[in-house]
Structure formats: C-alpha cells, structure tokens
N, C-alpha and C positions, 0 to 999 in steps of 0.2 A: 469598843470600836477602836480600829486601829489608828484613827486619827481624826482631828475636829475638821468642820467645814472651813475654810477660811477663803475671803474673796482679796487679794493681793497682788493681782493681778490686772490690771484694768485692760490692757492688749488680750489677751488670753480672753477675759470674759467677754470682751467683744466679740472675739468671733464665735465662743460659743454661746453666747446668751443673749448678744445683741439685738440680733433679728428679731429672735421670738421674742426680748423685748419689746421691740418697737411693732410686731407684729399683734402682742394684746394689750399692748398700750393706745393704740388708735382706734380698736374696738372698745377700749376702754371711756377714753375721752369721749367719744361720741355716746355713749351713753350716760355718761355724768353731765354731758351737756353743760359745760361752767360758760359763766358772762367771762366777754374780754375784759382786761384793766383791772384785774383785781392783782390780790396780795395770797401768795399760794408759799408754802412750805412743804417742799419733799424730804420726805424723812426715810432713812434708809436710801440715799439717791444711788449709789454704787458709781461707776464710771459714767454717769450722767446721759444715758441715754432717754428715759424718761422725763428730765427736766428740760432735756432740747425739744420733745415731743412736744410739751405745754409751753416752752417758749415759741416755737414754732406756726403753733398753729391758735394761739388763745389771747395772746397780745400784751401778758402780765405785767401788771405795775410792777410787781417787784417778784424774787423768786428767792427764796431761803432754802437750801439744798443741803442737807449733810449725811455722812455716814461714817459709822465707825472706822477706817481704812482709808490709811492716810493714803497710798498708792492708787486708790480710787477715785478720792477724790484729784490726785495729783494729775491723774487720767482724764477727769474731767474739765477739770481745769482748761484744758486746751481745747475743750469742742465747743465750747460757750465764752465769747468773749464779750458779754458787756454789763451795762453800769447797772442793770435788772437784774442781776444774777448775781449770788454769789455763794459758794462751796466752801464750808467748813467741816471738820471733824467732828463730830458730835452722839449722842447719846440719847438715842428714840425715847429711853425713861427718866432722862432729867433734860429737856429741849433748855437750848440756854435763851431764850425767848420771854417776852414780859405775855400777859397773858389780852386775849383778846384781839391779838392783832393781826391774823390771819384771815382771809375768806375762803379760803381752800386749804384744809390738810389729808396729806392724800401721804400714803404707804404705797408702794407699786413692789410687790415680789418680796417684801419683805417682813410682815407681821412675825410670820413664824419662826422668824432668825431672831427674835426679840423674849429677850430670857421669860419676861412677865410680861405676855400680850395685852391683859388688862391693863397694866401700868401705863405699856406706853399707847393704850386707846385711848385712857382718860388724861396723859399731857396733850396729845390731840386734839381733844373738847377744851381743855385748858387753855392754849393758844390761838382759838379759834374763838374769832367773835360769835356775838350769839345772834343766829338765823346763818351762820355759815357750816359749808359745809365739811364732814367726815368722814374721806372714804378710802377702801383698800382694795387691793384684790393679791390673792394670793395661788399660783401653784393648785390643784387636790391633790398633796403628795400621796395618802392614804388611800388614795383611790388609783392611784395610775394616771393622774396627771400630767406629772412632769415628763417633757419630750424625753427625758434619756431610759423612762422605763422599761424602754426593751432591754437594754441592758441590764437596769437595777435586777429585773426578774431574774435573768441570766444568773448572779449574783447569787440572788436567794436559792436559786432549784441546786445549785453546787456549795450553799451553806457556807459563803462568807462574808461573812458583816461588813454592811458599812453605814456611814453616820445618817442621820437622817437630822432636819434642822430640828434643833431644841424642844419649839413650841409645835410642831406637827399638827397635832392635832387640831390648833386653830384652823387650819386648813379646812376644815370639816365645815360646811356650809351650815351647818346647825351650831355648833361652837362659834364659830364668824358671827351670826347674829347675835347669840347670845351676849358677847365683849360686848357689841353695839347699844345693847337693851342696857346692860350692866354699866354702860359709861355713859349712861342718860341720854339720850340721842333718840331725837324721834324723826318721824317719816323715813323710817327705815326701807330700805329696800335692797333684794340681793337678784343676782344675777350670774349663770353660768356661759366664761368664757370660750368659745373654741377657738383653738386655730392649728393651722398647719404650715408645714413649711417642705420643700422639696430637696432633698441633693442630688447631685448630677449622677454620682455611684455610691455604693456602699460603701467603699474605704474614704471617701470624701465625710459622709458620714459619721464615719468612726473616729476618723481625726479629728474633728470636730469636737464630736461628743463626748469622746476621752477629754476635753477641758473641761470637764466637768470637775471641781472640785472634791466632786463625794465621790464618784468612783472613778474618776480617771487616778488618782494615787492609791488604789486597789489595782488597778487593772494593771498598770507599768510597773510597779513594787511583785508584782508574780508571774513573772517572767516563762514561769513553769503551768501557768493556768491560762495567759493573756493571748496566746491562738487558739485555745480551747475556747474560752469566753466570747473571741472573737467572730468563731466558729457557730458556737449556738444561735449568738446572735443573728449571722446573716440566716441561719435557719430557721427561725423563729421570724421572721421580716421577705422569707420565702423569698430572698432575690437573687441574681446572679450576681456578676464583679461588674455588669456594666448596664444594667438598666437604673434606672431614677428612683431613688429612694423617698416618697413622701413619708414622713412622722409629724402625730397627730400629738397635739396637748392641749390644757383644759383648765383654767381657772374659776375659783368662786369670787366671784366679785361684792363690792357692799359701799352701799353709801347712806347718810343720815344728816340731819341736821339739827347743831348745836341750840338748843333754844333755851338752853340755862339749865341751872338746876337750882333746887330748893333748898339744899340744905348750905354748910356754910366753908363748904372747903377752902372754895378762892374766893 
C-alpha cells in the first residue's frame, strides 16, 4: 500500500466523517438503549463526535474518551467542555483504567483500526463491571459499506491499491460476534446499520469524500488518474454536476453483557 490510514486531522474528519458519524450513531444509541447516569468509556473516540452524542442525549456520570491521535483528541477537546468528560490519548489494548468500573464500553467506527480486535474486546470486558455493558459497531468495509465506496471501487476496476484498516475483517458480522463469544460476553446480540446522507452536487460530494484518508491521498498524489477517477465515478453514481447526490452506507452493529468469566485472568 502506498500509505497507512492515519486520522490527524480532527477539522478535516469532521466534515468528512462527521455526519455519517452522528448519523449511525443515533441509530445506534437508540438501539443500545443505555440508562442515564452511568459511567461509559469511549474507546477509539476520534474528534469526539460520538462522545458528544452520549453526552447529549444519556445524561452520564462520567465519560472516559480516548484515542490514539493526539490532534483528535486536541479537536475534541473543544466541543465538550465539562467536568463529565474527559479526553485522553490512549491505547484500546492496554486502557489505562482499573478494572470494573465502567457501565458502558462502547467502540463507535473503530474495532477494525485495532491491530488485535480480540485484545482490545477483552480490555472492554475488563474495564467493565459485571452485568455491564459491551458494545461496537463498525463500517462492512468487505462488503461495500463504507459511504466512499463508489470510489474505492473506481480504484480497484483501474488497479490501484489502497489501504484498507488492519483488522478488516472484523467488520464481518460473523467475525463481530465471534470476538464477542471469544471475550466471554453473553446476551449477545448484532444488528445491521443503514444510513444515508444527501449532497447538494456531485463535486460537493467529491470534496468531501476525497478527506477520506484511505483514498483521498491516492486520488490527489495521481494527478494523471484523479479526473479520470473522478469521472468514473460520477458515472457509476449516474448524475449530472447539478442534481443531489444521496450515498448510502451500512454498519454491523454488536452488543453483550459482561457477566464475568470463570477462569482467573483478572
């Protein structure tokens, strides 16, 4: 691959990733259905749009947010100001956290981006009381999930790589349960997200889209391919330069609850 995924950007990921954030994020919530006043850890939180969603609307004692990317969180930082919240840099497979003291650990868009999914399912259950809950949802990269895959395809039919997250395959709604079963977690249940989003034109669209870190530095690094590409696209999306552009995307969702385990890890 020409280059690794990296989120570094917290302006940038806003506009491209924000909405459809917050747009299967509150199909999300409402299907996890969490009590108010509890103690929740977002793990992988990015530029915190996620953690404002569950401050928002759930009423949390407390909220533990971090993610690899200090620019992320430095992003976040400024949309959540209060003494319930707080953003740290951190590492989904060693949580700097004592164990048990969570009632909500929730991943949002981020499992896959995690070198050992198992690892960091079972600090998850770790830091989570027991009868609380553990849940994810992630992207179906492998399937045509992700909103920019009219492009990615564009990509593949002209044969030029570009990255896809690490753990991919977790995405796989059969793999997703599996981690769950595997990190001891029972009342398992999974759930496929839709959602859609609308742009005004197609090149509103494309702006957009190209912040995508996996192939927006494909598409502006080939200078020589990137109206070519740009071209498939709007023909593969069958629109003119001035009608409304809907694109559709699709998550596997997952949640369980921690009831202990038997043997003698922690």
């Amino acid at each position: 691959m020409s280059h690794e995924i990296k989120f570094q950007d917290g302006e940038s990921y806003e506009q491209w990733m924000g909405i459809w954030s917050q747009l299967i994020g509150d199909q999300f919530l409402e299907w996890l259905s969490p009590e108010e006043d509890q103690r929740w850890i977002d793990i992988g939180c990015g530029n915190g749009t996620f953690t404002e969603q569950i401050y928002n609307s759930h009423s949390p004692k407390e909220i533990q947010a971090l993610d690899p990317s200090q620019e992320q969180i430095d992003f976040a930082l400024q949309r959540i100001r209060s003494d319930n919240v707080s953003f740290q840099v951190g590492d989904a497979m060693n949580l700097p956290f004592e164990a048990n003291r969570f009632d909500y650990a929730t991943m949002a868009l981020v499992l896959f981006f995690v070198p050992d999914p198992a690892a960091g399912a079972m600090e998850m259950v770790r830091v989570t009381k027991r009868e609380g809950s553990v849940s994810a949802y992630v992207w179906d990269v492998l399937e045509g999930g992700l909103p920019n895959e009219v492009i990615s395809a564009q990509l593949r039919q002209l044969d030029i790589a570009y990255p896809m997250a690490p753990s991919a395959e977790v995405s796989r709604m059969g793999q997703l349960h599996e981690t769950w079963v595997d990190a001891g977690l029972n009342n398992i249940e999974t759930k496929q997200i839709s959602v859609h989003r609308t742009f005004d034109n197609f090149q509103q669209f494309w702006d957009i889209t190209t912040l995508s870190p996996s192939i927006g530095p494909i598409v502006k690094s080939r200078p020589d391919m990137s109206n070519r590409i740009k071209l498939m696209t709007q023909e593969a999306l069958e629109v003119d330069d001035t009608e409304p552009v809907t694109i559709h995307g699709f998550a596997n969702a997952i949640k369980g609850t921690n009831m202990g385990r038997s043997d003698n890890r922690w």
